[in-house]
N, C-alpha and C positions, 0 to 999 in steps of 0.2 A: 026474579029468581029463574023465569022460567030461559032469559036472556044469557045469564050467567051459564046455567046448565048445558045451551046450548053452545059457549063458547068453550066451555072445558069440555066437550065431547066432541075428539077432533077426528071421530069418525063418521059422526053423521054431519060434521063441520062439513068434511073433503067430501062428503059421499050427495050434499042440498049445494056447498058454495064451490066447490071446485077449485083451481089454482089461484084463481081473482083473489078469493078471501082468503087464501092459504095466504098468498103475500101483502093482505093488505096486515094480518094481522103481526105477520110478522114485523113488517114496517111498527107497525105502533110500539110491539112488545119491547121493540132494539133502541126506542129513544122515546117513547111519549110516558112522561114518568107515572100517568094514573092509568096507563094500562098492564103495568106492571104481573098484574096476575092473568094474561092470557096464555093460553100455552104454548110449549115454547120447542122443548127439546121433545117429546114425543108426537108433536104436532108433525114435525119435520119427518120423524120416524115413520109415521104412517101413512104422510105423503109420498113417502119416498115408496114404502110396502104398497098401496094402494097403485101409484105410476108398475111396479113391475108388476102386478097381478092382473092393470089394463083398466083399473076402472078409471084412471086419470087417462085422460086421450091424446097424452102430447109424451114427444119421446123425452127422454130421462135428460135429457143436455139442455132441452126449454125449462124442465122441474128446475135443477140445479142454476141455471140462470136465471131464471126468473126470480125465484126466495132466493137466492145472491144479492142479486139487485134490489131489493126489497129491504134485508139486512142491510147491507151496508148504508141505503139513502136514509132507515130508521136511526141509524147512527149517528150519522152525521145532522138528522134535524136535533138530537140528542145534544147533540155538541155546540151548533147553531144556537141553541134553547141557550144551554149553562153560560156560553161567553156573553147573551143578550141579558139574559133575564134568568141568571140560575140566582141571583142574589136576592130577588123575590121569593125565590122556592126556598131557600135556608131560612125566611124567616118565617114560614109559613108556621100557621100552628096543625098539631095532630088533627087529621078525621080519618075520615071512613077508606079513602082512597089513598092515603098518606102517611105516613111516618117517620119522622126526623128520624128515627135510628134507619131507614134505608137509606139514607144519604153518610150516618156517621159509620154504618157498617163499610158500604163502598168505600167511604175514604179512606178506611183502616188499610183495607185490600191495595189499594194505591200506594200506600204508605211501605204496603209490603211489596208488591209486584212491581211497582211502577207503571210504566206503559204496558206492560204486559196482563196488567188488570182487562184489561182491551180484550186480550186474547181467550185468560182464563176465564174471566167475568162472560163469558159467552155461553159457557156452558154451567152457569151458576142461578137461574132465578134471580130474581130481583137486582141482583150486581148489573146481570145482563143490561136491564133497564135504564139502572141509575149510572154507569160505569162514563159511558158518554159526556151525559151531562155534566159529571165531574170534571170530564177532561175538559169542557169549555169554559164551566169556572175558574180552572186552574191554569187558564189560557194555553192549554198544551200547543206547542205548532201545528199550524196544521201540516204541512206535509209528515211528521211524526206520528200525528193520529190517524193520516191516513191509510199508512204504511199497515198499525197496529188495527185498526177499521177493516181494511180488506182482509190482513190473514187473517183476522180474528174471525171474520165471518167464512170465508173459504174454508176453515177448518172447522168449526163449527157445522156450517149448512153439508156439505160433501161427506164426511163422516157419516153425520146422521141421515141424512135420506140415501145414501149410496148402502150402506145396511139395510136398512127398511126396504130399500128396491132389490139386492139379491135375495134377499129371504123371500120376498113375496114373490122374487123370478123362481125360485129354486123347490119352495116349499109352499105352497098356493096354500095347505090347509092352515095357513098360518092363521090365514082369516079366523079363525073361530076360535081364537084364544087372544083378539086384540084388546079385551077387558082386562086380561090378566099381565099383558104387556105394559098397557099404562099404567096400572098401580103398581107394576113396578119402576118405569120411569120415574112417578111421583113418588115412590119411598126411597129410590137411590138420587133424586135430585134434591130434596129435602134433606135426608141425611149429611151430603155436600155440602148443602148452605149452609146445615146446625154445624159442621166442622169444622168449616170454616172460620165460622162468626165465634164458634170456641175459642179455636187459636189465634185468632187476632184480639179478641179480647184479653186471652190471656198473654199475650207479648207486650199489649199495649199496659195492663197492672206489672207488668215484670218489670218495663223500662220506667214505671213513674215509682 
């Protein structure tokens, strides 16, 4: 527990592991499917806040490259996984780390976006994770997934730490309200997913 706590606190995350762990986590969150619940999109956010207020020591264009590079190779081991051995994961049974509906919600989203799952599924929780590996079971090309891979992540990582980094350049007192920041990340990223998973469920009872 005390593991978990310190993974979903991604300000004494960045503030004990620094960029290292900023991007290893990222790497797992973007394709290793039992990391699923590391954080994701405020993680970013406060790397980004934390780089412009100086407590990260590297200038804003190493942050952004570096969780770029990070995201995207988590992707592609994502995709690497699904085309080797996503057919082991489909038959896996439910536990603790797992759940067959994170893999049937993703495919709904596929079903609905296409490749563009890639894109949207980046700013989604869970999709984020599982989005990849679909695409390797579903043998997507690669040069198509790569294409969908990079922007999805350049738009993804550059939006959110490039906000997090003016705000912390602009408004330093930010810092003392970064609690109230992440529970809101987690209630508008949550509310997303449940929205989601509403409406592809209910398209998918409309068409059967």
């Amino acid at each position: 527990m005390n593991l978990f706590s310190f993974l979903l606190n991604s300000e004494e995350l960045i503030s004990k592991g620094g960029l290292l762990l900023v991007c290893i986590i990222v790497f797992a969150e973007s394709g290793i499917f039992f990391c699923f619940f590391l954080p994701g999109d405020y993680l970013l956010f406060t790397a980004g806040m934390f780089c412009g207020l100086g407590f990260i020591k590297f200038p804003v264009i190493v942050l952004l490259a570096s969780i770029l590079g990070s995201a995207v190779a988590g992707n592609y081991t994502g995709y690497f996984f699904g085309k080797y051995l996503g057919q082991r994961l489909m038959k896996m049974k439910d536990g603790f780390l797992f759940k067959k509906s994170f893999l049937t919600n993703t495919e709904k989203a596929f079903q609905q976006y296409g490749g563009n799952a890639l894109i949207v599924g980046r700013f989604l929780p869970m999709i984020r994770t599982f989005a990849p590996i679909l695409a390797g079971i579903s043998r997507m090309p690669h040069l198509r997934f790569a294409v969908y891979n990079i922007a999805g992540a350049a738009l993804w990582v550059n939006s959110l730490c490039l906000i997090g980094y003016f705000l912390g350049k602009e408004y330093p007192e930010i810092i003392n309200y970064v609690e109230y920041i992440i529970v809101g990340f987690i209630i508008l990223t949550s509310l997303a997913v449940g929205n989601s998973i509403l409406k592809l469920r209910k398209k998918a009872s409309s068409e059967s």
